[in-house]
Every structure is written in C-alpha cells, then in structure tokens.
DOVEXLO-215459 format. One record per residue: residue in one letter; y, x, z of N, C-alpha, C in turn. Coordinates in steps of 0.001 Angstrom, whole numbers, padded with zeros to 6 digits, always signed. Each point is the difference from the previous one (the first is absolute). Layout:
# DOVEXLO-215459
AYXZYXZYXZ
...
//
This chain:
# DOVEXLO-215459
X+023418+003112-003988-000156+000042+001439-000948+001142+000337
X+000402+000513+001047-001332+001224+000447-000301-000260+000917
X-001713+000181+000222-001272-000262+000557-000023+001101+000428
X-000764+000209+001425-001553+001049-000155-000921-000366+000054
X-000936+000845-001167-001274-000469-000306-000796+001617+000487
X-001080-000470+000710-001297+001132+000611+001598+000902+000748
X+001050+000125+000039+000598+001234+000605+001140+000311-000998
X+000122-000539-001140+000971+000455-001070+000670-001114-000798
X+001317+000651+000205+001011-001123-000397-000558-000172-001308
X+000022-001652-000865-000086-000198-000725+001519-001359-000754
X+000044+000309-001121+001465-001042-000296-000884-001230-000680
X+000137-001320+000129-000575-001405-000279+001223-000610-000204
X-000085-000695-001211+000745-001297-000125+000173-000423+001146
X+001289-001076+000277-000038-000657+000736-000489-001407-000152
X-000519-000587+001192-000960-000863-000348-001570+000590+000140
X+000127+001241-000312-001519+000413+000150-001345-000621+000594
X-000915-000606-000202-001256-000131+000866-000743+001074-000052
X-000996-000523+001162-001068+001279+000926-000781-000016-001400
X-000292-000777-000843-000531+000764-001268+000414+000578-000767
X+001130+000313-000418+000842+000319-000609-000156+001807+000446
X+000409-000384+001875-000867+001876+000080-001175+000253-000091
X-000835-000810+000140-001201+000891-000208-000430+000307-001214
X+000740-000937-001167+000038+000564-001212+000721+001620-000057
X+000969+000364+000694+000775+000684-000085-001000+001516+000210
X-000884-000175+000722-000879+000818+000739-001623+000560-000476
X-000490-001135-000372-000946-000758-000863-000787-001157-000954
X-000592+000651-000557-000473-001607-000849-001524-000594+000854
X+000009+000510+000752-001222-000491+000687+000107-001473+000731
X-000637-001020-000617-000117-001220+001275-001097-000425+000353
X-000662+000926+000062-001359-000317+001401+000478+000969+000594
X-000613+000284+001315-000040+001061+001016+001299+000448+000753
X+000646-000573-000589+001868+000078+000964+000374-000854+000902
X+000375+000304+001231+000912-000491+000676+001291-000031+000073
X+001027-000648+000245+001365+000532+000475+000554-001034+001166
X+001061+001325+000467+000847-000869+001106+001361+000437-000160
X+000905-001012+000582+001147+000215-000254+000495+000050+001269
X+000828+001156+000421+000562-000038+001435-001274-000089+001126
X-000771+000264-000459-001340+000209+000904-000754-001258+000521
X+000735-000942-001191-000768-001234-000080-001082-000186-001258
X-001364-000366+000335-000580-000332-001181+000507-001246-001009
X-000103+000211-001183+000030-000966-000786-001265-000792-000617
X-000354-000682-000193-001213-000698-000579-000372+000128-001575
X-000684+000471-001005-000131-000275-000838+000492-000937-001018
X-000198-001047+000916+000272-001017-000873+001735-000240+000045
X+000397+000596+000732+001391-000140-000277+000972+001166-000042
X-000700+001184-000756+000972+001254-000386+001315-000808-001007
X-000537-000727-000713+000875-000538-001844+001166-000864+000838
X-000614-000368+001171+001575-000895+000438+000548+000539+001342
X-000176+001036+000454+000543+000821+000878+001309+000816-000223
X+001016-000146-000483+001163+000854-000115-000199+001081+001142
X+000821+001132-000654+000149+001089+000672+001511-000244+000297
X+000796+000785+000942+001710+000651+000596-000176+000959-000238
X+001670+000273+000033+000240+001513+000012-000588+000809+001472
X-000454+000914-000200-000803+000698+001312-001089-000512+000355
X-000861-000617-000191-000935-000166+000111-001038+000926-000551
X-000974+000240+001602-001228+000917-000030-000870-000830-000805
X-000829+000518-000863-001302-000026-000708-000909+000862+000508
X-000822-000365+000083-001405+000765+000096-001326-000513-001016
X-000048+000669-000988-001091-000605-000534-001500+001080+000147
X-001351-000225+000434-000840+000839+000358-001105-000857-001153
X-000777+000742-000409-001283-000310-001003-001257+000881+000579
X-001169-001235+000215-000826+000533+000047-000997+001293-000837
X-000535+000827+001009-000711+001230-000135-001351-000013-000170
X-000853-000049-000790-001414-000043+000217-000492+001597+000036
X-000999+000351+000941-000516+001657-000717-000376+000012+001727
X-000662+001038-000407-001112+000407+001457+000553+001560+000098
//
C-alpha cells in the first residue's frame, strides 16, 4: 500500500500501523509525534492504529539546541 510520509510516497504492507511508519522513518521513540490525515494519534496507540492506502503521515521529532 502507499503512504505519504513527511511529503514522500512511501510503499507499506498492507495492514500497516502508524508504527510501522515511523519505524520506516526512524528508530527514535521518545520525542516523536505523528498524525495521520492531520489527525493526531496518541502514543499509546501507534501498534494498533492501521494505516489505508493514501493516507497522510506526518511524523515530526523533537529539536533541542539554542
């Protein structure tokens, strides 16, 4: 199935979950957010969130620095 993730098509199993991309993206799990379709998702439920075909991702990670 293809996603966009940050702006760029990405191909996911189908079935995919919102963790599944942010694995796709990064290994980071502190400091990330994501939304799907410009909805937030919660943490606690990226692992049982399936993704569709076309569905926007946005995943953003926090920045620390002055």
């Amino acid at each position: 199935m293809r996603v966009t993730i940050n702006g760029t098509d990405h191909e996911l199993p189908a079935g995919a979950t919102v963790a599944q991309a942010v694995r796709a993206l990064t290994e980071r799990t502190t400091g990330v957010a994501v939304a799907v379709n410009d909805e937030v998702i919660a943490r606690g439920a990226w692992d049982s969130t399936p993704l569709s075909e076309a569905d926007r991702v946005e995943v953003l990670t926090a920045v620390q620095g002055g």
